[in-house]
mmCIF file of the N, C-alpha and C atoms, coordinates in Angstrom:
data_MODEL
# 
_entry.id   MODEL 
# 
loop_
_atom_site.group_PDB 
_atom_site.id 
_atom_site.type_symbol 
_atom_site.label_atom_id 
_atom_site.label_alt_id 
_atom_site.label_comp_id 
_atom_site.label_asym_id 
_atom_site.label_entity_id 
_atom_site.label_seq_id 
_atom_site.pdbx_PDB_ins_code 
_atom_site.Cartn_x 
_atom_site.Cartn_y 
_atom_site.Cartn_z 
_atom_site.occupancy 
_atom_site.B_iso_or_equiv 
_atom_site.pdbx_formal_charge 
_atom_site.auth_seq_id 
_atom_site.auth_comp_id 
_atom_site.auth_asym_id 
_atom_site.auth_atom_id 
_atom_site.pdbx_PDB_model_num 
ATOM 1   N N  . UNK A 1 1  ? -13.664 -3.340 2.978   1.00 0.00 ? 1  UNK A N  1 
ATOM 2   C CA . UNK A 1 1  ? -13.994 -2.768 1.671   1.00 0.00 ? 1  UNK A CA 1 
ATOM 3   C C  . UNK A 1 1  ? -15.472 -2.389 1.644   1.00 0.00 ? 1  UNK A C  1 
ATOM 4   N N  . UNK A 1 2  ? -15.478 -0.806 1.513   1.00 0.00 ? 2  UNK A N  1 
ATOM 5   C CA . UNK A 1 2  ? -16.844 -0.828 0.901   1.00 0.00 ? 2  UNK A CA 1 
ATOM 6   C C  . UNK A 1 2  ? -17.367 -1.003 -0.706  1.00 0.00 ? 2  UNK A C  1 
ATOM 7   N N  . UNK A 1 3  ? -18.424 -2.323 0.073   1.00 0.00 ? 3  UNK A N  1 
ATOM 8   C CA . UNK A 1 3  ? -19.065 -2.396 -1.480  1.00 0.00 ? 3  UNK A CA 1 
ATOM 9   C C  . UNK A 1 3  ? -20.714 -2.178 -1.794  1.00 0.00 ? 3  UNK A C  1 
ATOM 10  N N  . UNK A 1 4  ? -20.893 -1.286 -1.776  1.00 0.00 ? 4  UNK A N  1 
ATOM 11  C CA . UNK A 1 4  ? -22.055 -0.242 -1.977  1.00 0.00 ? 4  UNK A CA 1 
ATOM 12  C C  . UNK A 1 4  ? -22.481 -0.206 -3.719  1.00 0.00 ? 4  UNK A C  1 
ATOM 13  N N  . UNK A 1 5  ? -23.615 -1.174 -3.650  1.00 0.00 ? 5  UNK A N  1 
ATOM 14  C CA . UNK A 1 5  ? -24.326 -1.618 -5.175  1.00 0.00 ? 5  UNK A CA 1 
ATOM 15  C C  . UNK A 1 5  ? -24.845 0.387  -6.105  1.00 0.00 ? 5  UNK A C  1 
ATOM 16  N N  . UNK A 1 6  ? -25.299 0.898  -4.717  1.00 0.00 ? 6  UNK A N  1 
ATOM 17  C CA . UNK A 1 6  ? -25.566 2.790  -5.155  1.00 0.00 ? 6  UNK A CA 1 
ATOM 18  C C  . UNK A 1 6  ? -24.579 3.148  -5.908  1.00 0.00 ? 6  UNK A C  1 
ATOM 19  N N  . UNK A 1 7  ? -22.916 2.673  -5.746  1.00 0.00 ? 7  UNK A N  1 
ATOM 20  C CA . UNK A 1 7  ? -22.023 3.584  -6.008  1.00 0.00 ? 7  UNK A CA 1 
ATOM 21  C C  . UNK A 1 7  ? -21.671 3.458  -7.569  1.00 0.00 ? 7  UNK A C  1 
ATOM 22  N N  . UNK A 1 8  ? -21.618 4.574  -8.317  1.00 0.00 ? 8  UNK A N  1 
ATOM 23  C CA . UNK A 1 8  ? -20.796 4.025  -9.967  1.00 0.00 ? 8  UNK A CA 1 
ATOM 24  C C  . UNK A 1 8  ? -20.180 3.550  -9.683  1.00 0.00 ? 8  UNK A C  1 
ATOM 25  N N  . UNK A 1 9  ? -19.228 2.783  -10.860 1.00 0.00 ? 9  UNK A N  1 
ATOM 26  C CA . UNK A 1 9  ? -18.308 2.169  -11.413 1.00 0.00 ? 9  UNK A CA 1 
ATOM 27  C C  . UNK A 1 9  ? -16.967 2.733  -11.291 1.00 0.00 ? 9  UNK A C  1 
ATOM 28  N N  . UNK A 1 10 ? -16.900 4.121  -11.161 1.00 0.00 ? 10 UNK A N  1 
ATOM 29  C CA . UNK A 1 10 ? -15.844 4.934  -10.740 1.00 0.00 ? 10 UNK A CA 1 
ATOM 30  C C  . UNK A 1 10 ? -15.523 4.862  -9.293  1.00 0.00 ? 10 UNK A C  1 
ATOM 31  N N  . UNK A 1 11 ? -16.359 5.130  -8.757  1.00 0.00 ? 11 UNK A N  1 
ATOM 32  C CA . UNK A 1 11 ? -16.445 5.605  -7.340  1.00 0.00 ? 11 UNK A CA 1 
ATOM 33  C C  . UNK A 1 11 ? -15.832 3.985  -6.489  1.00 0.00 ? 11 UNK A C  1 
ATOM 34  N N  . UNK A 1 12 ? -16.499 2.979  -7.481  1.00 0.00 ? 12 UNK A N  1 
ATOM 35  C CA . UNK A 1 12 ? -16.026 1.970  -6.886  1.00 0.00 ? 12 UNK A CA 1 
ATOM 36  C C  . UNK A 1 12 ? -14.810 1.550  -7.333  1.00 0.00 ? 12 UNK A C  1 
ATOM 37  N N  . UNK A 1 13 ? -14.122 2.115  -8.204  1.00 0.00 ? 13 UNK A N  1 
ATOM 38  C CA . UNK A 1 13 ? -12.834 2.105  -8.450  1.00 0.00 ? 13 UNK A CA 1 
ATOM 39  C C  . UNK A 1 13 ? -12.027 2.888  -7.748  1.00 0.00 ? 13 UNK A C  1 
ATOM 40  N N  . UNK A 1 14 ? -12.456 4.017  -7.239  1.00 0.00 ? 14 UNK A N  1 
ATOM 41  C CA . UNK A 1 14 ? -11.788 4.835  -6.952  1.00 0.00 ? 14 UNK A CA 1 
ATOM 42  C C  . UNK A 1 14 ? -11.365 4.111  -5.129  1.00 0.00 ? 14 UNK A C  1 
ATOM 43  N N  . UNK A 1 15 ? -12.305 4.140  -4.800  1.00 0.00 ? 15 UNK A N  1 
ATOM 44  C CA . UNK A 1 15 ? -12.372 3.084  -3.423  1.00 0.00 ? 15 UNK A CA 1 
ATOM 45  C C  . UNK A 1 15 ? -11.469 1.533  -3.252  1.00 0.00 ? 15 UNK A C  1 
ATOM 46  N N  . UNK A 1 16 ? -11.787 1.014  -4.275  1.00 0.00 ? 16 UNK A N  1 
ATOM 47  C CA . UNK A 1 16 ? -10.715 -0.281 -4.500  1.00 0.00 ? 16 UNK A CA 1 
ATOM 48  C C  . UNK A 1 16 ? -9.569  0.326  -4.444  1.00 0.00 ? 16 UNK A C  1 
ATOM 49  N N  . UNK A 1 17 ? -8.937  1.386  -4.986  1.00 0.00 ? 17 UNK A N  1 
ATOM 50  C CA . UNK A 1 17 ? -7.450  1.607  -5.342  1.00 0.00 ? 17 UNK A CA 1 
ATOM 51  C C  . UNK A 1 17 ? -7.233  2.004  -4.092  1.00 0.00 ? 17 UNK A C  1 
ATOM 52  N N  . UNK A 1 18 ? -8.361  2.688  -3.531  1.00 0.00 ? 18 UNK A N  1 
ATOM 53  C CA . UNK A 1 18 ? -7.624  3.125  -2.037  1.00 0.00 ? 18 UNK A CA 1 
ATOM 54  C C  . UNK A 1 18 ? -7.735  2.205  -1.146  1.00 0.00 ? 18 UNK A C  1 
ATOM 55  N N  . UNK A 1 19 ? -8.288  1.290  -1.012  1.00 0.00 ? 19 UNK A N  1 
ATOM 56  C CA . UNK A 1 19 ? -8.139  0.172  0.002   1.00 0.00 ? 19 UNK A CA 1 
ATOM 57  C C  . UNK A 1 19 ? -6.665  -0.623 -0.614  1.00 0.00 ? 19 UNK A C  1 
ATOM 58  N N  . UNK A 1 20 ? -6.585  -1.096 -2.152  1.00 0.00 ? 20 UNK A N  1 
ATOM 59  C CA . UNK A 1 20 ? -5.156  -1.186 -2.442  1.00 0.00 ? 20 UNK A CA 1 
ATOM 60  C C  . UNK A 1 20 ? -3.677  -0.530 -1.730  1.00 0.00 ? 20 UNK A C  1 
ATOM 61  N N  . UNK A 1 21 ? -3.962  1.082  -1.919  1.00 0.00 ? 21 UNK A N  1 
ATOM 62  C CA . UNK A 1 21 ? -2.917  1.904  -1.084  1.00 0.00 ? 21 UNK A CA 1 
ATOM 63  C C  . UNK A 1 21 ? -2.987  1.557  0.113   1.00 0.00 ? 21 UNK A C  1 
ATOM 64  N N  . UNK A 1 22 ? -3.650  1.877  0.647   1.00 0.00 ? 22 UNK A N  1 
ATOM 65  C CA . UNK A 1 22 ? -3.735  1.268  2.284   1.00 0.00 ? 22 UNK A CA 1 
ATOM 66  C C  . UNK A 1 22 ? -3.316  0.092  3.112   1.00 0.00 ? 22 UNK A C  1 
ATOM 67  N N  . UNK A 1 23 ? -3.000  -1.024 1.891   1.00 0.00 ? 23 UNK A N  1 
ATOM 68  C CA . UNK A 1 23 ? -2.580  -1.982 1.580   1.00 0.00 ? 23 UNK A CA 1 
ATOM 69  C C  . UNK A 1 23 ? -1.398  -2.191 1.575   1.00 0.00 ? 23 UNK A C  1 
ATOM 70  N N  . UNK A 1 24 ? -0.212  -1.352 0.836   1.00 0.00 ? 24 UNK A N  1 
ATOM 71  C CA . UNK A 1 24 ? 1.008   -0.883 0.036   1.00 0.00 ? 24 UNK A CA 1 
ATOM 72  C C  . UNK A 1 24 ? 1.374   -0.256 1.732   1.00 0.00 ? 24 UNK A C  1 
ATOM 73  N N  . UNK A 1 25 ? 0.892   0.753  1.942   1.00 0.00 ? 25 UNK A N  1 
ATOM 74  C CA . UNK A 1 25 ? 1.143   1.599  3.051   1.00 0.00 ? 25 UNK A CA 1 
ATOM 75  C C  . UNK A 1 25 ? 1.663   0.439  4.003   1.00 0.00 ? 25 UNK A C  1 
ATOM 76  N N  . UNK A 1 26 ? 0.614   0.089  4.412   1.00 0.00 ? 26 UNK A N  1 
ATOM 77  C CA . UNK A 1 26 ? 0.589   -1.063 6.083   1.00 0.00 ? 26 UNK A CA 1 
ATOM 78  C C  . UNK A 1 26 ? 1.922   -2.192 5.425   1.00 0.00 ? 26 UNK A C  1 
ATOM 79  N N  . UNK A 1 27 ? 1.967   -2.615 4.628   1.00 0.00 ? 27 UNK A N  1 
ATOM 80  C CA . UNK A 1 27 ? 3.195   -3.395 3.484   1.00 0.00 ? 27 UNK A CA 1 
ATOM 81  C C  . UNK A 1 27 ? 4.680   -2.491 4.108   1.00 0.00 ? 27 UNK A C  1 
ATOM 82  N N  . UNK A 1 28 ? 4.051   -1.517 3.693   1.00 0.00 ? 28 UNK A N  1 
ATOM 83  C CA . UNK A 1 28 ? 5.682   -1.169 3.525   1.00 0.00 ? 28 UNK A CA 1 
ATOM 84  C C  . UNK A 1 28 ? 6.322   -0.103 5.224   1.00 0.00 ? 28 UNK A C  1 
ATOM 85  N N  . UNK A 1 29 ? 5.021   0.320  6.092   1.00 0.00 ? 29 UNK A N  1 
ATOM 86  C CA . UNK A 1 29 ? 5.428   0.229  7.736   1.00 0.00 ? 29 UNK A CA 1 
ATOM 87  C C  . UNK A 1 29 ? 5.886   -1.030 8.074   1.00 0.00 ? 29 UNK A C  1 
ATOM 88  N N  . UNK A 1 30 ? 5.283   -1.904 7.641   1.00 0.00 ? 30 UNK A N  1 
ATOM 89  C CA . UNK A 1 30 ? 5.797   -3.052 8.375   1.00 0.00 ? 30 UNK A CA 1 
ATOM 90  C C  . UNK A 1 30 ? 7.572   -3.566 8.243   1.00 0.00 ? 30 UNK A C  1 
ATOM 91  N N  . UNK A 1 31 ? 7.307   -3.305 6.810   1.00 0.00 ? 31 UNK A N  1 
ATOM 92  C CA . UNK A 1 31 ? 8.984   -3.550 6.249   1.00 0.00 ? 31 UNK A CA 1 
ATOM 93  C C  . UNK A 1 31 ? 9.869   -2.553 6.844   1.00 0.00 ? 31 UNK A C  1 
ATOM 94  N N  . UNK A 1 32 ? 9.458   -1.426 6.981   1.00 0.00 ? 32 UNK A N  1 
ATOM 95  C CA . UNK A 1 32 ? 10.434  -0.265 8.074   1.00 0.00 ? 32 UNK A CA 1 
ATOM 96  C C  . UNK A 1 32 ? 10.748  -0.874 9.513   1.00 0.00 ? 32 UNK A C  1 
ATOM 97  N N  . UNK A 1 33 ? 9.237   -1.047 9.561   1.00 0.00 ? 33 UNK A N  1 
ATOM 98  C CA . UNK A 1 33 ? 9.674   -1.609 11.255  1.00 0.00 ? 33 UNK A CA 1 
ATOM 99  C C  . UNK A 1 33 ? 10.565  -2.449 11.911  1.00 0.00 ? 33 UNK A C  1 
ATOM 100 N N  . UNK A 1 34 ? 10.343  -3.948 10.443  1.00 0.00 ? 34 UNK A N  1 
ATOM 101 C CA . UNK A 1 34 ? 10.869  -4.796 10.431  1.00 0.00 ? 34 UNK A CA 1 
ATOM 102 C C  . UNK A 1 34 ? 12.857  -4.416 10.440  1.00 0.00 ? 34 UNK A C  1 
ATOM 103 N N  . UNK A 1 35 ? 12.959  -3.326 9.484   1.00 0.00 ? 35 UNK A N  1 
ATOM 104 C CA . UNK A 1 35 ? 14.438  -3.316 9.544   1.00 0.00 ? 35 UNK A CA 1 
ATOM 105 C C  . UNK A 1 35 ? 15.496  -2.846 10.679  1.00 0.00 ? 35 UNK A C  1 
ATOM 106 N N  . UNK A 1 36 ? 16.390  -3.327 11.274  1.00 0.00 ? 36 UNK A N  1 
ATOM 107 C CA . UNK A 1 36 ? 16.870  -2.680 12.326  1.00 0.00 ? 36 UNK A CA 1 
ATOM 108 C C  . UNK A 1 36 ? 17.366  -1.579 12.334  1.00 0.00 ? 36 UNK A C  1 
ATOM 109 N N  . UNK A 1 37 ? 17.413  -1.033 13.626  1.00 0.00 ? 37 UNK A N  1 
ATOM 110 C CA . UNK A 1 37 ? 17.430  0.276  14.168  1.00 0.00 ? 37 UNK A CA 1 
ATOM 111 C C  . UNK A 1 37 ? 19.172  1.060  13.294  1.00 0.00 ? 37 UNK A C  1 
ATOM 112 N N  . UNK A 1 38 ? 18.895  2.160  12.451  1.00 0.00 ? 38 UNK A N  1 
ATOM 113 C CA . UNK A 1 38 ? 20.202  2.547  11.741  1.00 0.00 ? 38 UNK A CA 1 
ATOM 114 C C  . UNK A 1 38 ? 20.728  1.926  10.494  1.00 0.00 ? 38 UNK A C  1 
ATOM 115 N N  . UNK A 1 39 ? 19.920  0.582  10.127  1.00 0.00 ? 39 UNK A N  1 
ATOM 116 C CA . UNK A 1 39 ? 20.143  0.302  8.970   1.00 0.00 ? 39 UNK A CA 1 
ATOM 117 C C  . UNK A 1 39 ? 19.547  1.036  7.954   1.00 0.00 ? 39 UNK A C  1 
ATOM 118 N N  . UNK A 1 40 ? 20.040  1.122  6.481   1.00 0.00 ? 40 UNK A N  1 
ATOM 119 C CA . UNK A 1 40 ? 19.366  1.595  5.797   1.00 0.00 ? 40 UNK A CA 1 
ATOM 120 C C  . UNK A 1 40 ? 18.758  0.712  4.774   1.00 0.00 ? 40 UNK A C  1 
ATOM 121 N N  . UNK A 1 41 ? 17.862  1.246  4.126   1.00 0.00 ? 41 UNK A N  1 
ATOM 122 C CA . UNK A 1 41 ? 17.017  0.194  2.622   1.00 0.00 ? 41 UNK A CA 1 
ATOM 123 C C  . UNK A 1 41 ? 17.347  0.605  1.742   1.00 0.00 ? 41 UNK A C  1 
ATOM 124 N N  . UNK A 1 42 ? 18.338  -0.144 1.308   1.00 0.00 ? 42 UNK A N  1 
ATOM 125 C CA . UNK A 1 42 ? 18.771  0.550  0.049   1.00 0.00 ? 42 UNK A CA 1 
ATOM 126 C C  . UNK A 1 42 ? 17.612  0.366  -1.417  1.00 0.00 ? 42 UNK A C  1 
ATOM 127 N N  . UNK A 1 43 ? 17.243  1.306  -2.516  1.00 0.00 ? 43 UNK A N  1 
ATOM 128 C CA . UNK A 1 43 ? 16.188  0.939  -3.160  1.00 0.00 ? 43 UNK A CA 1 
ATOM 129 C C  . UNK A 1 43 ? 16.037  -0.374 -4.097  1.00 0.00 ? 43 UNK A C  1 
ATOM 130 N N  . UNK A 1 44 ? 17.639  -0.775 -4.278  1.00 0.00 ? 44 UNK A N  1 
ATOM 131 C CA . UNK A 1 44 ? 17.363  -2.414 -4.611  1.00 0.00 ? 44 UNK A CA 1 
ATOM 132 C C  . UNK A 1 44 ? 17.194  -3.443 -3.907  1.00 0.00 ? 44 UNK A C  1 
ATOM 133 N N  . UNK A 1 45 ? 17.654  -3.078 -2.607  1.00 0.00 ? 45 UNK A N  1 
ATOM 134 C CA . UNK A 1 45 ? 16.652  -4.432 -1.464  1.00 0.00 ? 45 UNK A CA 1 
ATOM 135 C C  . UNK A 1 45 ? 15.442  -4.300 -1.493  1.00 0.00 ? 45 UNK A C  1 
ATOM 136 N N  . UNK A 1 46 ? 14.713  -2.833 -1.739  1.00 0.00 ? 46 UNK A N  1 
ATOM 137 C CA . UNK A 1 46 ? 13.348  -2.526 -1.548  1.00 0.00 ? 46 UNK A CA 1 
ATOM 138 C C  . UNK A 1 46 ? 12.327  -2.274 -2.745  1.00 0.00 ? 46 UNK A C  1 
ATOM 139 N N  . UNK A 1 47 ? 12.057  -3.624 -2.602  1.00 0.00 ? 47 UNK A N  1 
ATOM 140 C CA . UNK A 1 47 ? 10.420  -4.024 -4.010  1.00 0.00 ? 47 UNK A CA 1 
ATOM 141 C C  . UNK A 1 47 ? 9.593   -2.806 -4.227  1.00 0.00 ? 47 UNK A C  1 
ATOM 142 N N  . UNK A 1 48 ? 9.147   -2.468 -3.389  1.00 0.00 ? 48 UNK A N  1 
ATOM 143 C CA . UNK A 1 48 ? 8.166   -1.261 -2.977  1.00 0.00 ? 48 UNK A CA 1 
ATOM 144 C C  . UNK A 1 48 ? 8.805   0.065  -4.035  1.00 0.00 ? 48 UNK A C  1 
ATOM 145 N N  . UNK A 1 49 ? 10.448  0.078  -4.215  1.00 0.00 ? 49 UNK A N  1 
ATOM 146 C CA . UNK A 1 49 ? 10.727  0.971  -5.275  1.00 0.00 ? 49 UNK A CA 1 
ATOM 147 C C  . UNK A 1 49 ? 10.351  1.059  -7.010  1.00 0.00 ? 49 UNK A C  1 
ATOM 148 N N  . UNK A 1 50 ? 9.945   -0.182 -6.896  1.00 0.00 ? 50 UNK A N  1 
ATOM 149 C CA . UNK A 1 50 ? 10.180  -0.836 -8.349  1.00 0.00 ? 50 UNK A CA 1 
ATOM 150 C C  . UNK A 1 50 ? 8.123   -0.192 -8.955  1.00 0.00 ? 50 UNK A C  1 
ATOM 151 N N  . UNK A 1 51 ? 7.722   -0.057 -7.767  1.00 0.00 ? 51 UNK A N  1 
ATOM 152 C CA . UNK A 1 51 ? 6.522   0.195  -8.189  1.00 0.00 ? 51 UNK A CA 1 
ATOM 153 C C  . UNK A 1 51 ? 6.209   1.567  -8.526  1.00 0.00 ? 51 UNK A C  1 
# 
């Protein structure tokens, strides 16, 4: 995380949310990876829909 005292209040929001996504992202490759080969996720096994 950059945390840069220079930056507004925005900018450092804007940066948090994207280290958040980035977050969500690597979350939810992993959960793909994790599922076996030809199965599918259906969107009520998958949390990640609900968001």
């Amino acid at each position: 995380m950059l945390a840069d005292s220079s930056l507004g209040p925005k900018a450092r929001r804007t940066l948090r949310d994207y280290d958040q996504g980035l977050l969500r992202y690597q979350e939810d490759l992993r959960r793909l990876i994790e599922v076996p080969a030809g199965r599918r996720i259906t969107p009520q096994e998958d949390s990640s829909w609900a968001r």
